[in-house]
Structures are given as C-alpha cells and as structure tokens.
Backbone as CSV, one residue per row, in Angstrom:
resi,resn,N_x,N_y,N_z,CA_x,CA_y,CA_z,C_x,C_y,C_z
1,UNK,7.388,-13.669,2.801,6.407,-12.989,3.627,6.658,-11.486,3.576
2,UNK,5.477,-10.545,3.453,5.533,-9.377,3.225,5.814,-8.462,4.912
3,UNK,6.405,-7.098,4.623,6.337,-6.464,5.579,5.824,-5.049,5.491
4,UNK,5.256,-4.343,6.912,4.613,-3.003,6.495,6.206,-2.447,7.244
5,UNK,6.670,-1.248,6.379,7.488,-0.658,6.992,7.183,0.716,7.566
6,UNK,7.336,1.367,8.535,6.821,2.336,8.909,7.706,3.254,8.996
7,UNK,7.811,4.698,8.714,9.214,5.744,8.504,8.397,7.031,8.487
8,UNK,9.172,8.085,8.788,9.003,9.409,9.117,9.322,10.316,7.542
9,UNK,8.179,11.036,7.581,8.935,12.156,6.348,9.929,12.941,6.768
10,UNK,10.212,13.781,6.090,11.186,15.465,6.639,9.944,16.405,7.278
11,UNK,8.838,15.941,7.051,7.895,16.896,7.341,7.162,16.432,8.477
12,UNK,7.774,15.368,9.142,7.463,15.115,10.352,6.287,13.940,10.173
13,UNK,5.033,13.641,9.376,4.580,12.646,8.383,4.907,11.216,8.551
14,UNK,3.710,10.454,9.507,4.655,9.085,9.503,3.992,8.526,7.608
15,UNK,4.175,7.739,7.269,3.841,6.282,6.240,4.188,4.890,6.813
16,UNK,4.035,4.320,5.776,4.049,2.795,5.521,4.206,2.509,4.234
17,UNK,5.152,1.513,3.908,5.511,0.690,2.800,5.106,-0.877,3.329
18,UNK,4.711,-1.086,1.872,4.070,-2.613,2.437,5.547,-3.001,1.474
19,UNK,5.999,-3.982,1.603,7.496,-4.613,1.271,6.635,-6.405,0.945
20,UNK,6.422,-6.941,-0.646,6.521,-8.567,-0.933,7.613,-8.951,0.136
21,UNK,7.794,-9.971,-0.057,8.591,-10.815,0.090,10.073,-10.931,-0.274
22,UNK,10.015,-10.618,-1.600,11.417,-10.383,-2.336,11.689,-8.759,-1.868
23,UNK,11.284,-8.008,-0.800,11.983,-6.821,-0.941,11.198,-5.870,-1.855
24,UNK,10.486,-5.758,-2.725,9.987,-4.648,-3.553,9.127,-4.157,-3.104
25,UNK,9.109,-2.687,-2.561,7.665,-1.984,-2.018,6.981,-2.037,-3.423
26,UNK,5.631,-2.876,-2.861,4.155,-2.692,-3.643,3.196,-2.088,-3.167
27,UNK,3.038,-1.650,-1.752,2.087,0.024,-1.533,2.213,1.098,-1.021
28,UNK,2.054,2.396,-0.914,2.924,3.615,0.253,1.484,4.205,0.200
29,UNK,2.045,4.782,1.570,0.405,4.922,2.156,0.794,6.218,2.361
30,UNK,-0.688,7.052,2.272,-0.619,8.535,2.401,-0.043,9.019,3.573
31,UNK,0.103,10.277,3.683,0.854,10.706,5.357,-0.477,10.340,6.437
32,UNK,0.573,10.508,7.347,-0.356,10.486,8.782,0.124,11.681,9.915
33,UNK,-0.560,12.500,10.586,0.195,12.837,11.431,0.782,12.134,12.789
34,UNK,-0.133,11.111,12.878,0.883,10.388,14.075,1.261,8.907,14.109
35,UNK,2.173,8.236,15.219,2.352,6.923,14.435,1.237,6.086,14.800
36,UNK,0.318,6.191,15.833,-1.099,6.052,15.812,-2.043,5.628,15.076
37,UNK,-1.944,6.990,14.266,-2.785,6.776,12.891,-1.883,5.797,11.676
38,UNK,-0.877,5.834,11.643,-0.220,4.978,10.292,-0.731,3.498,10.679
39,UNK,-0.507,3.273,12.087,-0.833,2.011,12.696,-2.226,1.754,12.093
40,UNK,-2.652,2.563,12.758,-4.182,2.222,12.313,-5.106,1.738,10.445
41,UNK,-3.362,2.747,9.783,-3.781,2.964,8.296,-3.478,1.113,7.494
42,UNK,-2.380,1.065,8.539,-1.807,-0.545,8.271,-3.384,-1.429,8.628
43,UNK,-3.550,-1.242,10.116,-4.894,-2.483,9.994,-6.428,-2.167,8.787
44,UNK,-6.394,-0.926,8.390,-7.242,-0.669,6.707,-6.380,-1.802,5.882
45,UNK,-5.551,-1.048,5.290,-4.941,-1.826,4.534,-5.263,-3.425,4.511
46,UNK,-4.512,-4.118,5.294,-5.211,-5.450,5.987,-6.245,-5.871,5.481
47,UNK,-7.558,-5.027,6.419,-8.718,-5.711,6.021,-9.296,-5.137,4.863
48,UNK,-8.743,-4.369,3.813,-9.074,-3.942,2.561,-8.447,-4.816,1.630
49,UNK,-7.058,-5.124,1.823,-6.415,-5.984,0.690,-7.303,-7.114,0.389
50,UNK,-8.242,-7.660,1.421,-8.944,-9.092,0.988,-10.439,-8.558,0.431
51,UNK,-10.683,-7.230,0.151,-11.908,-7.191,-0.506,-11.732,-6.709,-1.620
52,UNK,-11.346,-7.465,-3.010,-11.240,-7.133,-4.321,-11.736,-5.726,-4.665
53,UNK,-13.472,-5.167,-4.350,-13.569,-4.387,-4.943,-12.820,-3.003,-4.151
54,UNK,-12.021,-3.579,-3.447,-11.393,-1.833,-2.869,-10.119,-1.254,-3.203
55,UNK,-9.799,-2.271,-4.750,-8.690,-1.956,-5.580,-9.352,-0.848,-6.634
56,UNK,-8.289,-0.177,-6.767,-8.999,0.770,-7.783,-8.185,0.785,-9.112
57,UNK,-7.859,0.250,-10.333,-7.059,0.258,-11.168,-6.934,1.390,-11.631
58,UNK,-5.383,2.665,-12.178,-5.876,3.439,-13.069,-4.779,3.647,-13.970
59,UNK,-4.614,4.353,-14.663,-3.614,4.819,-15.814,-3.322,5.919,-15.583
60,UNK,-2.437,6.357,-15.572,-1.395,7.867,-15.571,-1.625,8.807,-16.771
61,UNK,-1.507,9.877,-16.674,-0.963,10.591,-17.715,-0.268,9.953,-18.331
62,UNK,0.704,9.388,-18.454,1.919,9.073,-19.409,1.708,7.655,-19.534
63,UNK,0.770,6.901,-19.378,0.088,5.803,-19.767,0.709,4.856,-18.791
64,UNK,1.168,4.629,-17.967,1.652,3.797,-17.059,0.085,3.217,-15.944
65,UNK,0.694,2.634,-15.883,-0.448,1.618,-14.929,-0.147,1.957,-13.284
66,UNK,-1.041,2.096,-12.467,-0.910,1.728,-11.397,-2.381,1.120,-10.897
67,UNK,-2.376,1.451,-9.214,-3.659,1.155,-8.503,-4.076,2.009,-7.092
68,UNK,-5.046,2.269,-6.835,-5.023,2.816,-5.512,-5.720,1.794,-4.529
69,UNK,-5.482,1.598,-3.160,-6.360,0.745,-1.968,-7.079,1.592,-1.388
70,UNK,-8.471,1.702,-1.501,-8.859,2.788,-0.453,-9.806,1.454,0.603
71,UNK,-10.209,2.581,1.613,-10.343,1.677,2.819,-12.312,1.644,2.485
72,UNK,-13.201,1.567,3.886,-14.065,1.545,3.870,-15.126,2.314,3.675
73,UNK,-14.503,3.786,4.265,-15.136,5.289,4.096,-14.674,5.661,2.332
74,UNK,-13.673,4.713,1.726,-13.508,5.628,-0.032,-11.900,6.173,0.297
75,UNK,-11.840,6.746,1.403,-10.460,7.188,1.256,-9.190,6.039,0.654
76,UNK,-8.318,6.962,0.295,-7.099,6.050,-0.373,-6.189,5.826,0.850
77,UNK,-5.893,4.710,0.694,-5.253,3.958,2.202,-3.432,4.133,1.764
78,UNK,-3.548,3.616,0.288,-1.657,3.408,-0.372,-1.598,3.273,-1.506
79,UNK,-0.943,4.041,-2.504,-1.024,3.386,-4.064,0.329,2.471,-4.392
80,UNK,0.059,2.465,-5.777,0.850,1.237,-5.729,2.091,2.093,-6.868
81,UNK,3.121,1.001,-6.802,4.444,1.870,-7.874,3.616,2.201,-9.466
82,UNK,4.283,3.099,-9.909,3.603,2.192,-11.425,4.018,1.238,-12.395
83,UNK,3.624,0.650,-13.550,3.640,-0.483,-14.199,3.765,0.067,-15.170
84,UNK,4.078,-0.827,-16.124,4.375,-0.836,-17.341,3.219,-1.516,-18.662
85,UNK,2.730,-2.326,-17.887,1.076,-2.960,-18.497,0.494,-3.784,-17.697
86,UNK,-1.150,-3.506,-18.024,-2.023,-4.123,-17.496,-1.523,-5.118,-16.481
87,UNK,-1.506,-6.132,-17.185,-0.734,-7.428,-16.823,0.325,-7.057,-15.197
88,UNK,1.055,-6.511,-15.392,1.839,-5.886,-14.192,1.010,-5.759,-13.126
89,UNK,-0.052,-4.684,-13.303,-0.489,-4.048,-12.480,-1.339,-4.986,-11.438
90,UNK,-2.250,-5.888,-12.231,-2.863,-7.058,-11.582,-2.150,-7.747,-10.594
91,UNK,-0.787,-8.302,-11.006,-0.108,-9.419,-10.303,0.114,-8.178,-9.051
92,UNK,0.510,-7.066,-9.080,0.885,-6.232,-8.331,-0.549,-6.609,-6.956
93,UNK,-1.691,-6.098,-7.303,-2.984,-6.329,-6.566,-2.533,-7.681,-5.924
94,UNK,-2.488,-8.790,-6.569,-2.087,-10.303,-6.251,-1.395,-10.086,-5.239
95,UNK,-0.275,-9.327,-5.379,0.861,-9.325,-4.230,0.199,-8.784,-3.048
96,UNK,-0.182,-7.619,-3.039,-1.194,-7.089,-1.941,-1.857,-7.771,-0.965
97,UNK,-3.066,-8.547,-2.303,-3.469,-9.404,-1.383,-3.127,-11.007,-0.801
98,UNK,-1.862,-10.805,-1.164,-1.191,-12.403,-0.307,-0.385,-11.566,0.902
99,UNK,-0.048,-10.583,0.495,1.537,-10.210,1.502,0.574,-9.443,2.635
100,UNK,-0.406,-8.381,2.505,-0.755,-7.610,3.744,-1.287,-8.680,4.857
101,UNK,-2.447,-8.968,4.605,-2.597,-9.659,5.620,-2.137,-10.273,6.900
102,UNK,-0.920,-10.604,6.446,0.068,-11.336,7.935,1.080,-10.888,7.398
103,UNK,0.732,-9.788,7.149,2.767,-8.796,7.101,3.050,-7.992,8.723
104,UNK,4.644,-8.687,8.573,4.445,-8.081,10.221,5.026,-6.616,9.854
105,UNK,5.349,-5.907,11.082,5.671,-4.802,11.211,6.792,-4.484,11.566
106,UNK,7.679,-3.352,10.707,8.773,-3.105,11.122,8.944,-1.251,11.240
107,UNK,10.128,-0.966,12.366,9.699,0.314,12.500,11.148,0.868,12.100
108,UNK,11.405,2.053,10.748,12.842,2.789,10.824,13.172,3.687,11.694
109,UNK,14.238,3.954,11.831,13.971,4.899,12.743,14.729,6.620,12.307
C-alpha cells in the first residue's frame, strides 16, 4: 500500500511524495505555500490518478522518460522520477494509479 509523504523545503515549501508500496517515490508534487494547500494537492492527485487522460507522458532532453499528473484546471499536480524506457514509464502511471487512491498520509517533520 502506497503512502503520500508530506515534508518541508529549506525554503519553507511544503510537498508530497507519493511512496508504492515497496518504498520507491513514484510522484513529487510541486511546492505549496502551506500545509493546507499540499493537503489539498494530495486529494487532486487522488482524484486525478483514476482519470487516465490526466497523465501526461514526456521525454527529457537527454532522452529519459518520465510523466507529469496535472489536476483538473491543467496544472501539474507531481511528476514522476525518470525512466529509462517507455515500458518503465507506463508501469510507473500503473503504480500511481493503484497506490494514490487509498494512500494514507504521513507527516515528516
């Protein structure tokens, strides 16, 4: 079972890491200024991971794979690590959408 982790930048900046199951962050979500809003960025996430088209696949400069989640308004909610091929990047989405949904919440401090 997946978890959203929630943590502070140096710049004061909350996020979220969505964490599979096995431990590997598969999304980080843009800053927020408060923990309010990250909260809030987690329930996007959520109800975005179950609508396929709000994955965005893309390729890097340096040819690596990733993906972005954006929410309902278009904005980008969390991207994903990058990959190494296609293939990667998909199962990555897969993970997304099994783990957000009923990922609970954990807070660093």
């Amino acid at each position: 079972m997946g978890k959203f982790i929630i943590a502070k930048r140096k710049d004061g900046e909350f996020y979220f890491n969505l964490k599979a199951g096995n431990g590997l962050v598969i999304l980080t979500s843009e800053g927020y200024t408060s923990k309010n809003e990250c909260l809030n960025g987690i329930e996007s996430a959520r109800r975005s991971s179950m609508d396929q088209s709000k994955f965005e696949k893309l390729t890097s400069q340096n040819g690596k794979f990733y993906f972005n989640l954006r929410a309902t308004n278009g904005q980008i909610i969390g991207s994903s690590q990058m990959y190494e091929t296609e293939n990667s990047v998909k199962n990555g989405i897969i993970s997304v959408e099994m783990n957000a949904p009923d990922a609970d919440i954990e807070e660093l401090d």
